[in-house]
C-alpha positions as CSV (number, residue, x, y, z in Angstrom):
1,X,-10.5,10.0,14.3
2,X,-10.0,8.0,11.6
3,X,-8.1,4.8,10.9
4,X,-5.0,3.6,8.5
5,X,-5.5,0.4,6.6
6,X,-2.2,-1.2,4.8
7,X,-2.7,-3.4,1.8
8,X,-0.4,-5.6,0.3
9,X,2.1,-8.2,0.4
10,X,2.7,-9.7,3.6
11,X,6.7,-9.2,3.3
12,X,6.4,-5.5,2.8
13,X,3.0,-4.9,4.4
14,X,3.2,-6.6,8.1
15,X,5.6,-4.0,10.0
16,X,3.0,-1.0,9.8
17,X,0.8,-3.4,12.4
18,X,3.4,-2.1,14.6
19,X,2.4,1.4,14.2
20,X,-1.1,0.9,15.0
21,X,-2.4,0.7,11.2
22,X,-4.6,-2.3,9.7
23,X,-2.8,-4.4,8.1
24,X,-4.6,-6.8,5.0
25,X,-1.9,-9.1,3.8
26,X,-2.6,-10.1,-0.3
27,X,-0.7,-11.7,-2.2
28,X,-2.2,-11.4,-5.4
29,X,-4.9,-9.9,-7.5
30,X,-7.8,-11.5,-6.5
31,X,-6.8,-11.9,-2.3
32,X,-6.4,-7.9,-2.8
33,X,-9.9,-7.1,-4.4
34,X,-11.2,-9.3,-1.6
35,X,-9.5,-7.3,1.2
36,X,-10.7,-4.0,-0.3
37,X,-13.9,-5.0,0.4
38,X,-13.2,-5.5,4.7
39,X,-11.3,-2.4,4.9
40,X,-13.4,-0.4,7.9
41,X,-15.8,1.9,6.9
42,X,-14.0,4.6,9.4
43,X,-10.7,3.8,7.8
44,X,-9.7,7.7,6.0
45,X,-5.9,6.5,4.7
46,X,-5.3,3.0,2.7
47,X,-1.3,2.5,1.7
48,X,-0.8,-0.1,-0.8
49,X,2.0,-1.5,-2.6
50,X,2.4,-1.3,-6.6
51,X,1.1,-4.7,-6.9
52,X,-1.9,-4.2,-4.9
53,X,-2.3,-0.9,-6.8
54,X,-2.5,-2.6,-10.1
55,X,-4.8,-4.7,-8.6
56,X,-6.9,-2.3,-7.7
57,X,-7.0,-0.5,-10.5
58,X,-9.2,-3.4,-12.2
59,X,-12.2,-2.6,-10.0
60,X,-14.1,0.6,-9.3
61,X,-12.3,1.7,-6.0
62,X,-14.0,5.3,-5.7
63,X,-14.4,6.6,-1.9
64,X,-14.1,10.3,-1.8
65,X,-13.6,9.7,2.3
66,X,-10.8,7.9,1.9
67,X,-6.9,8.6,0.9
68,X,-4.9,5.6,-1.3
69,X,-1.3,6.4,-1.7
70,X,1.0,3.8,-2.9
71,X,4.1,3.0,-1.7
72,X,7.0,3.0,-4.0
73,X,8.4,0.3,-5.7
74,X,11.4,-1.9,-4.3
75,X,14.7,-1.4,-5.5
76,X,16.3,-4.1,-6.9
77,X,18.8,-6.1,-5.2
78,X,22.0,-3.9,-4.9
79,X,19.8,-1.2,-6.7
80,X,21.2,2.0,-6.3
81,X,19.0,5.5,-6.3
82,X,19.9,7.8,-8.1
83,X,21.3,11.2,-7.1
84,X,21.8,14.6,-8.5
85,X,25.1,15.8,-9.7
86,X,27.0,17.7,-6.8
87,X,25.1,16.4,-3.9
88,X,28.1,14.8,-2.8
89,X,26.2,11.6,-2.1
């Protein structure tokens, strides 16, 4: 079985430790390129945020055994999401 690494800002990054997953706090470009490198070799999920994405996207971060999804931006504060028309929310 294979493990879940979480990369990112500390703020939006530290509650998946609850869950079990590997959390590597960043909190900027550089801090993020160096955590890539420690992830687990039997890590098969990696969740970053947008800024850790971008980050990311600077090096060559190809590993066909592992999954990076990205977690959505934040909404700004107040932000409101959008609905469709007649969904009554």
């Amino acid at each position: 079985m294979g493990r879940v690494a979480v990369l990112g800002e500390a703020a939006r990054t530290a509650w998946y430790a609850l869950a079990g997953a590997d959390v590597h706090a960043a909190e900027d470009a550089g801090q993020v390129q160096r955590a890539w490198t420690s992830i687990d070799a039997d890590t098969v999920v990696v969740v970053v945020t947008p800024m850790a994405a971008a980050a990311l996207s600077a090096m060559p971060v190809t590993n066909d055994r592992m999954l990076l999804v990205t977690l959505p931006p934040l909404l700004p504060a107040g932000g409101r999401t959008e609905t469709a028309p007649g969904s009554g929310t």
